[in-house]
Structure formats: C-alpha cells, structure tokens
Phi, psi and omega in degrees: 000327189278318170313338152317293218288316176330294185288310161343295202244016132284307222291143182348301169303317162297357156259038176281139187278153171253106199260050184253328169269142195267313169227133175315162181310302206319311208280341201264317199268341143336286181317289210312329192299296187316318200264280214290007186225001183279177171305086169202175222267152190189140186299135192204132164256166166220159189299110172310322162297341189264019179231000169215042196305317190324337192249044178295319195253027177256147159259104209272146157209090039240150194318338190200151211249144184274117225197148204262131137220171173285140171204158161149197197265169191227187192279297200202181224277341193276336178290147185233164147239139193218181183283094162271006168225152182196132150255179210235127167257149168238138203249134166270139157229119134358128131260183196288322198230343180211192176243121175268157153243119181230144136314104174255129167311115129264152174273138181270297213242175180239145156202145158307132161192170193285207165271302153330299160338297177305324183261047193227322176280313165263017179270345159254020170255345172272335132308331183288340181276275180352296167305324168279342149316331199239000202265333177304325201243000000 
C-alpha cells in the first residue's frame, strides 16, 4: 500500500502541469531541495586533527567539533561557495589530563563565486587588513 501511494505521488504524471495550478507537488518539492542545498553557511564537523595536525599526539575528546561553514550547490561548475565573512570560535576539548582551548574558522556569510572572482575578493580583503595594519604606526 505504501509503495502504491508512494510511487503515485512521485510518479510522472503527477507532475504534469496543471493549468488551474500555478505549482505542482514536483515545482514545491524542487524549490524545497534547491533553497536547502544552495550556497550557505551550515553545521559540518570537523576533525580536530585535520585542523591541528602538528598535535597527532594529543588525544582530544571529542575527536571532532561542530563548526558553521560554507557549503552548498552553485548555478556551475566553474563557481565554488565559498566564505566572504569568517570568525574565529573558540572551543573547549578534553585531553587525557587537562582541557585545551582551540580555534577553529567559522564562516558568517556565504557567496557563489568563480575562481577569478574569488582571488579578486581576496586580493582587496587582504589589502584592506595590510592598510589597517600599517594605519597603526
């Protein structure tokens, strides 16, 4: 019965347009994929080691930490999402005899962007640090 009910209301015909309706289950549940799979900032663990290899011989608990990044789909291929805001969190983790506190990157904002875009973005965000940097002295 459910595999009936199932396929029904996957099935071809039910997404055919209809043109007293403006969107089909197909055109509702599309959208939801689409708006939950785009370019945005989202919970990822991550490895403690792959963000502290020099430290292979401490032993963290818990081995991996939960941390906002960017991830998701982009129009194509030649575009990445990638970060244009990021902050530093700071994390308590466990060793065998004490408590570390480490950093980890987060990402705030998100944007689709090329590879040329990206190193464009980061060659004026990284002069804009250097000018406040030297703006000190």
């Amino acid at each position: 019965l459910f595999a009936g009910s199932f396929y029904s209301f996957f099935s071809p015909a039910a997404f055919q347009p209809h043109s007293s309706a403006l969107l089909t289950p197909y055109c509702v549940i599309l959208f939801y994929y689409l708006i939950n799979c785009s370019c945005q900032v989202m919970d990822q663990l991550v490895y403690v080691y792959d963000e502290y290899p020099q430290s292979v011989e401490n032993n963290y608990i818990p081995h991996c930490v939960v941390v906002r990044r960017c991830s998701g789909y982009c129009s194509g291929e030649e575009f990445k999402c990638l970060p244009t805001l990021e902050r530093n969190a700071t994390l308590q983790v466990n060793q065998v005899l004490f408590t570390s506190i480490l950093t980890f990157l987060e990402h705030q904002q998100c944007q689709c962007r090329s590879f040329t875009e990206n190193l464009i973005f980061l060659l004026n965000t990284r002069s804009k640090i250097i000018s406040y940097a030297t703006a000190d002295f």
